[in-house]
N, C-alpha and C positions, 0 to 999 in steps of 0.2 A: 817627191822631196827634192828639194833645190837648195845649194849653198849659194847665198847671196851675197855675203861677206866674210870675210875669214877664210880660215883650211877647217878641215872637217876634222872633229875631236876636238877643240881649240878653244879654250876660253873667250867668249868675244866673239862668236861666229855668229853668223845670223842663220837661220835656216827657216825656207820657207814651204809650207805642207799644204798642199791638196788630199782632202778624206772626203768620208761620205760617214756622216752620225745622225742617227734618223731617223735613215732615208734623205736627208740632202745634203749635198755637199757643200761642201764648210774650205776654210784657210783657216791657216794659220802663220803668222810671224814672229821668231823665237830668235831669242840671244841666247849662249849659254853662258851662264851666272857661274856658274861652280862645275869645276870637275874635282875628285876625291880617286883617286887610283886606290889609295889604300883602302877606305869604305868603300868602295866599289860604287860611288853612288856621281850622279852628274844633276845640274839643275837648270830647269829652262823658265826665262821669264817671256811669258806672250808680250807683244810690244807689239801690235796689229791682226787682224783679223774677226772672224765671227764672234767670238768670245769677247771681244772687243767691247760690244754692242751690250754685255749683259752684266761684263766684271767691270771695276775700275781698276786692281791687278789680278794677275792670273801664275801664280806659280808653282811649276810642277819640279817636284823632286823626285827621281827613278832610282834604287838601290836595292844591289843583289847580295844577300848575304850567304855562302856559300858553304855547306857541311858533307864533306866529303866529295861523293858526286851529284847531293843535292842542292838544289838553288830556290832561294824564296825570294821573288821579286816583290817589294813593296813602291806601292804609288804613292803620293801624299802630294796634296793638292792644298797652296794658302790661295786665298782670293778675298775678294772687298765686291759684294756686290753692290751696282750701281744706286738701288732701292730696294726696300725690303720685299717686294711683291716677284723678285728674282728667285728663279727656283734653285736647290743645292744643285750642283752640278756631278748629281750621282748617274745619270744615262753617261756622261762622259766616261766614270768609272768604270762605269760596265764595256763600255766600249775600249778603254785602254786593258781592262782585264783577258780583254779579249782579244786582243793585241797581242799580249804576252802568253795566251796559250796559244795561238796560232805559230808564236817563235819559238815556243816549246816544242811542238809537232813538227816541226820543219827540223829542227837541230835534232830530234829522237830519230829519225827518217834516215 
């Protein structure tokens, strides 16, 4: 992960990702659209990369809603595929879900 433009946190930041969803590895290029301190939730619009190639937009909203000492992260994904013969982009899901248990495991540790 690389900041490209902007400070990190920052509405207007650009942020640029190397992963691997798969099995190959992919980019990404993200502005952050919205951040919510109160909702807990931030929003990133792709503006380059692999997905690029499949969406005509791509935007992810990440929010943590928080009860006690548990926390439910919900994903939500808008996007406009480029043609209908585009597949829903549910392997992505499963790979940010997985994501987020991995950050789980790491902060339970």
């Amino acid at each position: 992960v690389d900041l490209h433009d902007g400070d990190w946190g920052t509405v207007g930041s650009v942020i640029f990702w190397n992963y691997t969803h798969d099995g190959k590895e992919k980019v990404a290029k993200e502005i952050i659209e919205a951040i919510d301190e109160a909702k807990k939730s931030i929003t990133f619009k792709v503006i380059e990369g692999d997905l690029m190639e499949l969406y005509k937009t791509f935007i992810v909203t990440v929010h943590v809603d928080t009860h006690g000492e548990s926390n439910l992260v919900t994903w939500t994904f808008k996007y406009e595929k480029l043609n209908e013969n585009i597949p829903d982009p549910n392997t992505l899901m499963d790979f940010c879900l997985n994501v987020t248990k991995d950050i789980e495991t790491h902060h339970l540790k």
